[in-house]
N, CA, C and O atoms as a printed pandas DataFrame, in Angstrom:
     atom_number atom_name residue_name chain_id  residue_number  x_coord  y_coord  z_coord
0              1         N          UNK        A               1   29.686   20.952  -17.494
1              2        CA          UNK        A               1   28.818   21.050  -16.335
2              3         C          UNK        A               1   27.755   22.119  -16.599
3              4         O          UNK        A               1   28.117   23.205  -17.051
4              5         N          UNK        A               2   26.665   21.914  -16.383
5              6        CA          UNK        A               2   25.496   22.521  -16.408
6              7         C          UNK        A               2   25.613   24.230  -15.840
7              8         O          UNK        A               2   26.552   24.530  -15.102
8              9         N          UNK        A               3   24.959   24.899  -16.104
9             10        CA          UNK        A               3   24.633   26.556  -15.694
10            11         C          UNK        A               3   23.940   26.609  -14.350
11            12         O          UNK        A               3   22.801   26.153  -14.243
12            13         N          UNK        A               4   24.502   27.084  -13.436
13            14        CA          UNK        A               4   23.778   27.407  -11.695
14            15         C          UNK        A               4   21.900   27.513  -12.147
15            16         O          UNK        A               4   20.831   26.942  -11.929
16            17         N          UNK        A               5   22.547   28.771  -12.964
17            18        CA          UNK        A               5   20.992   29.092  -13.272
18            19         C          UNK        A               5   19.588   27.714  -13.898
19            20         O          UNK        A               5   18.443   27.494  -13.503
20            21         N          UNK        A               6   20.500   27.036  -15.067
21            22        CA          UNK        A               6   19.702   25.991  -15.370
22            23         C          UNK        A               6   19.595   25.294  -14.237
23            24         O          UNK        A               6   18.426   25.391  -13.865
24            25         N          UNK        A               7   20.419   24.431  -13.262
25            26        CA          UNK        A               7   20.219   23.696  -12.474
26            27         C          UNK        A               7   19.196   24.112  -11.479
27            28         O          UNK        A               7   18.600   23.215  -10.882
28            29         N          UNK        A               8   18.835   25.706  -11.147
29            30        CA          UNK        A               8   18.008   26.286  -10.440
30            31         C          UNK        A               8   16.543   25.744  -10.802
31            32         O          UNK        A               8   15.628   25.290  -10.115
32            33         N          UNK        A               9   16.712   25.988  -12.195
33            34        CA          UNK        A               9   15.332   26.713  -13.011
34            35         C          UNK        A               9   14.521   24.829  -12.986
35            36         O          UNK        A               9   13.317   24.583  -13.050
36            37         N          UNK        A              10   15.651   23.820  -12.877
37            38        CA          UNK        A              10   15.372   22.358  -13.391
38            39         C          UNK        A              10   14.259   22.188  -11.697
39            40         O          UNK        A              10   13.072   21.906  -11.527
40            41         N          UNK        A              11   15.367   22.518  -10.760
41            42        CA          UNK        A              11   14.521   22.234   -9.660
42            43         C          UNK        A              11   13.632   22.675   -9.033
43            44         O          UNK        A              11   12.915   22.100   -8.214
44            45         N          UNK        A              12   13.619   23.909   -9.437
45            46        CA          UNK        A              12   12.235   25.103   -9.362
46            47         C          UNK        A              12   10.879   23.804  -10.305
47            48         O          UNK        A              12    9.975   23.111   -9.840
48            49         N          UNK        A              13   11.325   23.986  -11.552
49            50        CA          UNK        A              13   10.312   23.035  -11.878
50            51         C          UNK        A              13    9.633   22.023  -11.847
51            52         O          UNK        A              13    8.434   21.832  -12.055
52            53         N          UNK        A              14   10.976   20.957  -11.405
53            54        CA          UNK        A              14   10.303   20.043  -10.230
54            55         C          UNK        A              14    9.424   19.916   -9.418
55            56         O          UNK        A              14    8.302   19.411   -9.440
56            57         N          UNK        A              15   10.376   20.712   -8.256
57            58        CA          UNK        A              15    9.202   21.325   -6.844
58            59         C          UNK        A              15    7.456   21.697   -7.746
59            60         O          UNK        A              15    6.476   20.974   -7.569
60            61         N          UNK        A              16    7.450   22.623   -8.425
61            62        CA          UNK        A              16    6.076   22.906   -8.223
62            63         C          UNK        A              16    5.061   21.925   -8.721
63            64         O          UNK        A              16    3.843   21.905   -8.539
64            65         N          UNK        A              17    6.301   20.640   -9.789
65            66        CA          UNK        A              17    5.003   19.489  -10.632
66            67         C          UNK        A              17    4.738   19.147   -9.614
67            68         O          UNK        A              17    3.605   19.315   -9.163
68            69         N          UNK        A              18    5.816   18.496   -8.864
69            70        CA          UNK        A              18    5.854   17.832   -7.361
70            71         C          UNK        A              18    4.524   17.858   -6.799
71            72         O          UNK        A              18    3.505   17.172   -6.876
72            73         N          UNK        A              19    5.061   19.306   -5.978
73            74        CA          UNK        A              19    3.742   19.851   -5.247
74            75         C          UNK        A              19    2.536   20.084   -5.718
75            76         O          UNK        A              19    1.609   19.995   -4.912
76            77         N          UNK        A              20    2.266   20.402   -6.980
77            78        CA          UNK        A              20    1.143   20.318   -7.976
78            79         C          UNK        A              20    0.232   18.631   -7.954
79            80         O          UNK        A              20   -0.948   18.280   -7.949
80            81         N          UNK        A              21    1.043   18.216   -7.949
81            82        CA          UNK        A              21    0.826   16.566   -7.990
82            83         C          UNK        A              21    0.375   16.018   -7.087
83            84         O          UNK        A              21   -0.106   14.886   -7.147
84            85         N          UNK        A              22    0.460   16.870   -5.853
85            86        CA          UNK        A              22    0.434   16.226   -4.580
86            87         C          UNK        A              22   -0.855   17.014   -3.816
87            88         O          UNK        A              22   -1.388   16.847   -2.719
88            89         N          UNK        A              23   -1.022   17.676   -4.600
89            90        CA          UNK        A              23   -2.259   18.650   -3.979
90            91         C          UNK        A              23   -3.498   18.426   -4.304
91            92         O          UNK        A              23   -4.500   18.123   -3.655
92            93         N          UNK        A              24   -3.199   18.695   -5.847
93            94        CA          UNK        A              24   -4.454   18.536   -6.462
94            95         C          UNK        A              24   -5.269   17.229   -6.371
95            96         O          UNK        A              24   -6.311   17.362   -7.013
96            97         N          UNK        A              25   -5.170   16.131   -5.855
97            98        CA          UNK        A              25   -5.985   14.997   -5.469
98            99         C          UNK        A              25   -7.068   15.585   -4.235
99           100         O          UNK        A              25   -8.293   15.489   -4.298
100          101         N          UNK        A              26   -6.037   16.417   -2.744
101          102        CA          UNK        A              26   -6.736   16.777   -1.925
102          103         C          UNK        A              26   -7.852   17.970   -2.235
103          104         O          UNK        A              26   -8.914   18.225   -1.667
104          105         N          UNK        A              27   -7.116   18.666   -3.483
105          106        CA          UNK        A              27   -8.343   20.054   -3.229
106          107         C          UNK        A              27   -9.195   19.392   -3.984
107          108         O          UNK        A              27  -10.366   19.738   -3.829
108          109         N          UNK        A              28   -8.894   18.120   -5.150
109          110        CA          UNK        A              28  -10.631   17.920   -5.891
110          111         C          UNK        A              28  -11.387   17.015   -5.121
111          112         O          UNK        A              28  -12.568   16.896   -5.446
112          113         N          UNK        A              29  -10.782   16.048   -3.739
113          114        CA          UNK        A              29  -11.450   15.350   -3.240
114          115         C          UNK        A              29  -12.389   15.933   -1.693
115          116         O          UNK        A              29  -13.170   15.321   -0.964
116          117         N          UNK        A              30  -11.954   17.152   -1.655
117          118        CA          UNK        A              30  -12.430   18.060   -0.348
118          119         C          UNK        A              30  -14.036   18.304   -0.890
119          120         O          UNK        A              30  -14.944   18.259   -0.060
120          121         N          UNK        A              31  -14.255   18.499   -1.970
121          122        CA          UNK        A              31  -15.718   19.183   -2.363
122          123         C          UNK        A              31  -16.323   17.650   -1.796
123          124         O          UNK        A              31  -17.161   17.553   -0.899
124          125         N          UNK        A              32  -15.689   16.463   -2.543
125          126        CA          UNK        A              32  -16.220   15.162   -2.665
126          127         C          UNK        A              32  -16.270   14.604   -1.418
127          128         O          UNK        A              32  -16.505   13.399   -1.512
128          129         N          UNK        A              33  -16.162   14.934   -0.415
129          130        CA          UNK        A              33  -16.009   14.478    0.945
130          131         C          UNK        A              33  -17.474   13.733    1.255
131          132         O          UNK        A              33  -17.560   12.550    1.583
132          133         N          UNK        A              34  -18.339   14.420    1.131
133          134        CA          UNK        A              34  -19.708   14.353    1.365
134          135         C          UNK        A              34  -20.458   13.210    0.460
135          136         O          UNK        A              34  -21.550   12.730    0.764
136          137         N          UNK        A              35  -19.699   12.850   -0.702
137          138        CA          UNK        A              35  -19.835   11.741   -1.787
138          139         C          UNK        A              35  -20.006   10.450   -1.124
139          140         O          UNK        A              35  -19.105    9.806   -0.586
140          141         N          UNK        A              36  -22.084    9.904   -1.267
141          142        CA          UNK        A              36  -21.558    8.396   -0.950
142          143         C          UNK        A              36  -20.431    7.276   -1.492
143          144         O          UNK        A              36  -19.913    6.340   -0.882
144          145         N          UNK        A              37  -20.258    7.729   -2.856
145          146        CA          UNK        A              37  -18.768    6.947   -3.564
146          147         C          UNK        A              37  -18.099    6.830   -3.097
147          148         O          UNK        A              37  -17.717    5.735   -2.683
148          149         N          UNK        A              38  -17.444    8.161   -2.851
149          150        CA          UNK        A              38  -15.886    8.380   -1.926
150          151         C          UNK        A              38  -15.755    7.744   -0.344
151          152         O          UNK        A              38  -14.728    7.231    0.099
152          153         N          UNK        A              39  -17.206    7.919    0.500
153          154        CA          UNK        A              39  -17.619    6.896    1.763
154          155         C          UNK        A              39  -17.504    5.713    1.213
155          156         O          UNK        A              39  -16.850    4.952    1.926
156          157         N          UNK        A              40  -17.946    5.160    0.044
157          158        CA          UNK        A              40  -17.731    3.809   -0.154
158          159         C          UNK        A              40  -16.640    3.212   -0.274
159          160         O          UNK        A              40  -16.390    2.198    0.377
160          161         N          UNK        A              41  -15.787    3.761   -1.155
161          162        CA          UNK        A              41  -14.940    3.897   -1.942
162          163         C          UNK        A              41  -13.702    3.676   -0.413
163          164         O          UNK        A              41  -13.116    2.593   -0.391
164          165         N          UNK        A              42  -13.475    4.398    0.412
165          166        CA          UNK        A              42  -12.909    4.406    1.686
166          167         C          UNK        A              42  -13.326    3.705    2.771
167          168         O          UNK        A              42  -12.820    3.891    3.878
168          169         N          UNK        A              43  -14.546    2.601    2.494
169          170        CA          UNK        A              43  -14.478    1.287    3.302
170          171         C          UNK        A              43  -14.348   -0.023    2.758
171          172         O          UNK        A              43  -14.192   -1.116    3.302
172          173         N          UNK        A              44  -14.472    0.411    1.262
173          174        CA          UNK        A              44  -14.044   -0.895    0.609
174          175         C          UNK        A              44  -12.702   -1.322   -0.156
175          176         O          UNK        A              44  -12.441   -2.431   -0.622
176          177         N          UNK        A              45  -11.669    0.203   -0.170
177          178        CA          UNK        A              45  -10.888   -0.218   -0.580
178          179         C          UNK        A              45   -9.745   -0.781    0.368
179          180         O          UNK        A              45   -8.842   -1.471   -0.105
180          181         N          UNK        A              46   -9.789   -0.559    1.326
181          182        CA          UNK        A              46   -8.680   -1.542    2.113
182          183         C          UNK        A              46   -8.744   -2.948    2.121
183          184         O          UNK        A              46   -7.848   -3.743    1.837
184          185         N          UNK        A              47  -10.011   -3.190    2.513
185          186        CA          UNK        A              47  -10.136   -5.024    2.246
186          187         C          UNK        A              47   -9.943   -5.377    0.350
187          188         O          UNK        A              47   -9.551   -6.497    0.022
188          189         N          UNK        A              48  -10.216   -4.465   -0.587
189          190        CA          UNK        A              48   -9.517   -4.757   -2.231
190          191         C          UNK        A              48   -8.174   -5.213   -1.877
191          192         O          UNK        A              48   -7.808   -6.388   -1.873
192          193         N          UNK        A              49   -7.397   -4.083   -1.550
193          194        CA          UNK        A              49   -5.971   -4.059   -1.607
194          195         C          UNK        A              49   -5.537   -5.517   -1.024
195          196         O          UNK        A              49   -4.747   -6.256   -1.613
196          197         N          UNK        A              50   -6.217   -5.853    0.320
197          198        CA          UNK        A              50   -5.523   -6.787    1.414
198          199         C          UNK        A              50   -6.118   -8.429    0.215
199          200         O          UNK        A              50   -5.570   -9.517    0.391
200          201         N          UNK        A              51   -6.825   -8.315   -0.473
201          202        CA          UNK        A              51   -7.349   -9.110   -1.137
202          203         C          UNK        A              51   -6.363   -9.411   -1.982
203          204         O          UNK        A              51   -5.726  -10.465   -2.011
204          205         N          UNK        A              52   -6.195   -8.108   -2.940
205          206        CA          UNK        A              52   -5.423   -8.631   -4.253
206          207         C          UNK        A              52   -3.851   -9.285   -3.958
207          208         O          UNK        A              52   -3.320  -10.146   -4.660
208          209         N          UNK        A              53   -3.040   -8.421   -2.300
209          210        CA          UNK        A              53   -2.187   -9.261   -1.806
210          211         C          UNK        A              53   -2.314  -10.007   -1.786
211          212         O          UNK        A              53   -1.641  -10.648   -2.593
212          213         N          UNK        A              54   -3.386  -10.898   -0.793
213          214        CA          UNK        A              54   -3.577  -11.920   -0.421
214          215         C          UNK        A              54   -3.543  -12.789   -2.020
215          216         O          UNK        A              54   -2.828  -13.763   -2.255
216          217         N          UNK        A              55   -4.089  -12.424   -2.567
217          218        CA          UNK        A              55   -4.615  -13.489   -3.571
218          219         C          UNK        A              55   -2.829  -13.117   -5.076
219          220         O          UNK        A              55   -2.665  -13.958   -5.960
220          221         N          UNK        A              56   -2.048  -12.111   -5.016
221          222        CA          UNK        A              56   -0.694  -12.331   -5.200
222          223         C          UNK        A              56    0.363  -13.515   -4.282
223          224         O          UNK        A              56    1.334  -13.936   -4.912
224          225         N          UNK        A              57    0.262  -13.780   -3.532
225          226        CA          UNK        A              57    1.048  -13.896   -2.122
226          227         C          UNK        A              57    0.769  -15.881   -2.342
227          228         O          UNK        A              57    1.656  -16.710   -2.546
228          229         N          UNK        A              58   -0.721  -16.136   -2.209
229          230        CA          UNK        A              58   -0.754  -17.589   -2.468
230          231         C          UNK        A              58   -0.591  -17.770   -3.526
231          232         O          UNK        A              58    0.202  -18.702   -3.657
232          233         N          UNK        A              59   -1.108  -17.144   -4.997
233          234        CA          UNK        A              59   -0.931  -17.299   -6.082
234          235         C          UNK        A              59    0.572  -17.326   -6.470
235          236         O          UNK        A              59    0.822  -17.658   -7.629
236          237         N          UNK        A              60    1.345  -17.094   -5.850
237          238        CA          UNK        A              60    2.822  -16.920   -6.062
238          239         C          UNK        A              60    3.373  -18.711   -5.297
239          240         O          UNK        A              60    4.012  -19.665   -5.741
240          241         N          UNK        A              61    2.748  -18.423   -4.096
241          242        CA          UNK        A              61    3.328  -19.593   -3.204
242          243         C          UNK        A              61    2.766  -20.531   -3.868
243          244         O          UNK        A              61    3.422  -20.890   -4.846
244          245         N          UNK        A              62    1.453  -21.249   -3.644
245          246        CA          UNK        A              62    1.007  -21.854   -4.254
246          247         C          UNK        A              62    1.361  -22.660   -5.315
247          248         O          UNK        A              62    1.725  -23.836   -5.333
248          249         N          UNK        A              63    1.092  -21.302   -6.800
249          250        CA          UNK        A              63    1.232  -22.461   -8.033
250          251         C          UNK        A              63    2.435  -21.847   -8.678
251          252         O          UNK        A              63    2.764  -21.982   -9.856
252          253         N          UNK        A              64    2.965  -21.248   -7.875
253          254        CA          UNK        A              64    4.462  -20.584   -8.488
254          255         C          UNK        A              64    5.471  -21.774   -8.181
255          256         O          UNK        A              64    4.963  -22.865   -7.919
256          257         N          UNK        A              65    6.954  -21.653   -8.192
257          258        CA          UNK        A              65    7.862  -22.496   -7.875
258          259         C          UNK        A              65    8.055  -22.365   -6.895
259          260         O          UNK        A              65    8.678  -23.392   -6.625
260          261         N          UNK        A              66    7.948  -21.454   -5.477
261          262        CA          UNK        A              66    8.019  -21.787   -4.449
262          263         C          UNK        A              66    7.010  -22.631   -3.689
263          264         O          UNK        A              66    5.889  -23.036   -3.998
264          265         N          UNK        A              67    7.795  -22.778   -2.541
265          266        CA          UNK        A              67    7.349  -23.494   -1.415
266          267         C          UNK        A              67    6.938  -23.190   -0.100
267          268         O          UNK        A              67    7.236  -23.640    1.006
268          269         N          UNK        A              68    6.180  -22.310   -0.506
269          270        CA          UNK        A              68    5.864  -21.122    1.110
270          271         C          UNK        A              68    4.525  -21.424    1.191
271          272         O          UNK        A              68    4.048  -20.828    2.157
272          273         N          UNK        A              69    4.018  -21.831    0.832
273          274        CA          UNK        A              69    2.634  -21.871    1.052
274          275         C          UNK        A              69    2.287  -21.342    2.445
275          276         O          UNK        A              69    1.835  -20.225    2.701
276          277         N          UNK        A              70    2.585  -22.371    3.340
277          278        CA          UNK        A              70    2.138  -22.744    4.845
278          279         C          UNK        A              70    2.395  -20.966    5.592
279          280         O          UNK        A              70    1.535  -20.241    6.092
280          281         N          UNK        A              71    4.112  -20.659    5.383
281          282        CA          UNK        A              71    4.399  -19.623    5.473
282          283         C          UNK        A              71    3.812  -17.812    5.259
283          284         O          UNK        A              71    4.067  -16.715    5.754
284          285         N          UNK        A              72    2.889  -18.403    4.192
285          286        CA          UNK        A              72    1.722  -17.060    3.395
286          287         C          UNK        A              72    0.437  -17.315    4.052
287          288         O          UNK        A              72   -0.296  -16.393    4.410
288          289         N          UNK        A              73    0.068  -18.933    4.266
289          290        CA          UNK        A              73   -1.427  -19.111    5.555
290          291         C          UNK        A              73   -0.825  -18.000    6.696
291          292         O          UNK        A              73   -1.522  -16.991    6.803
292          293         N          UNK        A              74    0.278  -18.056    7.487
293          294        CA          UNK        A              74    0.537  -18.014    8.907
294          295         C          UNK        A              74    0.772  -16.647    8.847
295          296         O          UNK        A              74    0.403  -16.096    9.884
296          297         N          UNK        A              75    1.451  -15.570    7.670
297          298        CA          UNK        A              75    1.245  -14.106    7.600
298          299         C          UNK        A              75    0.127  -13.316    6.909
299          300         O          UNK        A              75    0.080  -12.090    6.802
300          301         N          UNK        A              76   -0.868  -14.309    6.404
301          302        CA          UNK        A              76   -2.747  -13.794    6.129
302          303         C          UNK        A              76   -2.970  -14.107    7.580
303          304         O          UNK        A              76   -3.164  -13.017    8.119
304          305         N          UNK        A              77   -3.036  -15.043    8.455
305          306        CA          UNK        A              77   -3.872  -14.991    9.401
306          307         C          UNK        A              77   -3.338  -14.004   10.418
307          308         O          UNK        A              77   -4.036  -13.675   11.377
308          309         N          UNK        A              78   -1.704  -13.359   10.173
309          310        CA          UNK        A              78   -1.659  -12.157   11.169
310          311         C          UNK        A              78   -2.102  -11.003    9.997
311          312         O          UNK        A              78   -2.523   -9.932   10.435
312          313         N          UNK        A              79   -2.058  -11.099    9.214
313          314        CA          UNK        A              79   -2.330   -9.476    8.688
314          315         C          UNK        A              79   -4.208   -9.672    8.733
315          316         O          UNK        A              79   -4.829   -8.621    8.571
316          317         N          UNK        A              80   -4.723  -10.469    8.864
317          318        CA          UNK        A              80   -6.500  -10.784    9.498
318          319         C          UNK        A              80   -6.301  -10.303   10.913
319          320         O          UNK        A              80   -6.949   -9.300   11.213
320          321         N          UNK        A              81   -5.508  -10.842   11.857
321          322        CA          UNK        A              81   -5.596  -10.762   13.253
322          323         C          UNK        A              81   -5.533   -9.281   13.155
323          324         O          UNK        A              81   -6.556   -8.610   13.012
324          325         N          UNK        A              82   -4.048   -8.635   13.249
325          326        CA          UNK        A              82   -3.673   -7.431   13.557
326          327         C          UNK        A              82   -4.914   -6.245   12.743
327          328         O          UNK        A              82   -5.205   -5.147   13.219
328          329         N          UNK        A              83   -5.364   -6.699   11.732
329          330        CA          UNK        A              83   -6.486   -6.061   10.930
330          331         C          UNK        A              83   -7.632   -5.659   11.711
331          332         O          UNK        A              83   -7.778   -4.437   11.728
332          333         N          UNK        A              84   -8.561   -6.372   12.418
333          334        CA          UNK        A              84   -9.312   -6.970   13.013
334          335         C          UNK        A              84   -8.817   -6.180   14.769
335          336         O          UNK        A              84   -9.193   -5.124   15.279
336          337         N          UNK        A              85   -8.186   -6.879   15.105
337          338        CA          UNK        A              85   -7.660   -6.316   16.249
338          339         C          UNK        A              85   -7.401   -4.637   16.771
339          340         O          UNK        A              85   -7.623   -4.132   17.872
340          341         N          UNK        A              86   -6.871   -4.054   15.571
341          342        CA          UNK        A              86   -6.362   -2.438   16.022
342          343         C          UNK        A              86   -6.810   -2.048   15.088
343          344         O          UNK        A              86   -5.966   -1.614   14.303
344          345         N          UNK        A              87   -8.095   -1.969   14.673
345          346        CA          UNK        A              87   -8.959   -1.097   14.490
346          347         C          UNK        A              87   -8.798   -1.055   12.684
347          348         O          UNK        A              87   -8.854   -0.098   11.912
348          349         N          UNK        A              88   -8.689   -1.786   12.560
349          350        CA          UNK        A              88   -8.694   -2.000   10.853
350          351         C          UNK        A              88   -7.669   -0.952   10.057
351          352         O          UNK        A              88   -7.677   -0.369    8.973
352          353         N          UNK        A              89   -6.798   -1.043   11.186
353          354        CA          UNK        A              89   -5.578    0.054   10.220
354          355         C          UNK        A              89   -4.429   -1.021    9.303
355          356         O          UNK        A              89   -3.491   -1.799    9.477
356          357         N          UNK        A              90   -5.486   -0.261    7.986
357          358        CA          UNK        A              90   -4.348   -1.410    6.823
358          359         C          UNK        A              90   -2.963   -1.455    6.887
359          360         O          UNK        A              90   -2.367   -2.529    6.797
360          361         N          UNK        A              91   -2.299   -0.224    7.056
361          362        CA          UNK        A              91   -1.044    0.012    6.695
362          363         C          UNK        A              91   -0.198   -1.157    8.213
363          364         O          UNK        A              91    0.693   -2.004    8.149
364          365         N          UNK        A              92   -0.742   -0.812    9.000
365          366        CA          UNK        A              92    0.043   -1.464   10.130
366          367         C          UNK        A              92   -0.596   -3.199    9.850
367          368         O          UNK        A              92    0.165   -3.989   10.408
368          369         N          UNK        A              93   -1.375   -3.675    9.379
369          370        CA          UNK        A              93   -1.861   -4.990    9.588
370          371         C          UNK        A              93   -1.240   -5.750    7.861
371          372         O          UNK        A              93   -1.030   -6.958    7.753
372          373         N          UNK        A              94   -1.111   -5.107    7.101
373          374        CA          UNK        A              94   -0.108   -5.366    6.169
374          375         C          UNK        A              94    1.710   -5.040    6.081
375          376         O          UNK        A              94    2.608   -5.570    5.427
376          377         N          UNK        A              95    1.687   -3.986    7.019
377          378        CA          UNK        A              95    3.443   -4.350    7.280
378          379         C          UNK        A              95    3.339   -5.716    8.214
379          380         O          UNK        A              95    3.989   -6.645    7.734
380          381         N          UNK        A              96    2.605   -6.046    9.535
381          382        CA          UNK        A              96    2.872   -6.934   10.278
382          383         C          UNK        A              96    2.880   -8.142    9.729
383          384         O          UNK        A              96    3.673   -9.017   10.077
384          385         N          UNK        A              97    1.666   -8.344    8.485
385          386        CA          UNK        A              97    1.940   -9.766    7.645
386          387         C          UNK        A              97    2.561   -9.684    6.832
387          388         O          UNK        A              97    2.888  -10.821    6.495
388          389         N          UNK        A              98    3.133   -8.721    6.014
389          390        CA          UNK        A              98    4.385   -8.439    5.269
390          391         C          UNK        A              98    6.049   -8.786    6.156
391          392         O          UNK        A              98    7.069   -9.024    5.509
392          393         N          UNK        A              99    6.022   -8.747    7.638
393          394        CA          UNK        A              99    7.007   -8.902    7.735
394          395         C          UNK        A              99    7.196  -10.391    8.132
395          396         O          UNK        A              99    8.249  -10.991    7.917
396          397         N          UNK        A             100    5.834  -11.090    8.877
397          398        CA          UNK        A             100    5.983  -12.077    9.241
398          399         C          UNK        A             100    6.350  -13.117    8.488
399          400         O          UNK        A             100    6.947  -14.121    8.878
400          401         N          UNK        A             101    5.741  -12.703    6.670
401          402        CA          UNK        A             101    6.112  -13.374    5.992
402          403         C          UNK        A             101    7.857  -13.754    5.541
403          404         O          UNK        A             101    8.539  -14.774    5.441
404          405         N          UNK        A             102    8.056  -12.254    5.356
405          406        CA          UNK        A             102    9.540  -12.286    5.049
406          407         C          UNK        A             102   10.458  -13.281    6.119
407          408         O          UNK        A             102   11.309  -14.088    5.744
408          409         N          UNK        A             103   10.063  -13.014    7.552
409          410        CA          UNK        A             103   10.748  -13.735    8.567
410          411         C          UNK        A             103   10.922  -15.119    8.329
411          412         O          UNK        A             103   11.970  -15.761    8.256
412          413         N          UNK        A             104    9.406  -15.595    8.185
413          414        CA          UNK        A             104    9.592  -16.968    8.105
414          415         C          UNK        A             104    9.965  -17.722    6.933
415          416         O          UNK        A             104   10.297  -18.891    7.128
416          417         N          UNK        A             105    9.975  -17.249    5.679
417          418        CA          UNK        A             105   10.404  -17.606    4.754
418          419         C          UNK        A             105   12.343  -17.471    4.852
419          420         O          UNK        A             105   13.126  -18.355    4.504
420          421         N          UNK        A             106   12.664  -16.257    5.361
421          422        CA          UNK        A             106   14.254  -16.139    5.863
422          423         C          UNK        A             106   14.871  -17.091    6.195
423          424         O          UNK        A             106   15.741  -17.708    5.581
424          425         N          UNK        A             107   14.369  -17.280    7.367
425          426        CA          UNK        A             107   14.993  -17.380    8.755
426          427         C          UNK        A             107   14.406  -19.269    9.030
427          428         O          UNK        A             107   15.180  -19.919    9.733
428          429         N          UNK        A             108   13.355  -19.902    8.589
429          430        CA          UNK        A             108   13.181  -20.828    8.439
430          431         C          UNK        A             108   13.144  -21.473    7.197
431          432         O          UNK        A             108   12.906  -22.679    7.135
């Protein structure tokens, strides 16, 4: 079994990559705030993301071996609705078509 002290020293080192890791995005992107890129960059990447799902999701149903197709139309047109609807918050308009999908593929 390992030394108190090593096991200390392992998680001491952790913590600070950790936190190192987790910081340094915010302090180099604070100068950049003012960056038309970074404005761009933060209205165009949510509709990327909801895209490349989208275009995983049929590409899977579609010409993959499943049979969900219909199932991946009916959770794009809620993760569009809920998108659209409450204010273009990705995270909530991709869990809601993330789950609708799972449901109906489940459960039907």
């Amino acid at each position: 079994m390992p030394d108190t002290g090593y096991v200390l020293a392992a998680l001491a080192i952790g913590f600070v990559i950790t936190v190192s890791l987790r910081a340094v995005p915010f302090l180099l992107l604070k100068p950049l705030r003012a960056s038309a890129f970074v404005s761009h960059m933060a209205r165009w990447m949510p509709v990327g993301i909801l895209l490349i799902l989208a275009a995983v999701t049929f590409g899977s149903s579609a010409f993959g071996e499943s049979v969900h197709l219909w199932e991946a139309i009916v959770a794009a047109a809620v993760t569009v609705a809920v998108h659209l609807l409450f204010r273009r918050r990705t995270l909530l308009s991709v869990g809601a078509g993330t789950a609708v999908f799972v449901v109906l593929v489940n459960l039907l």
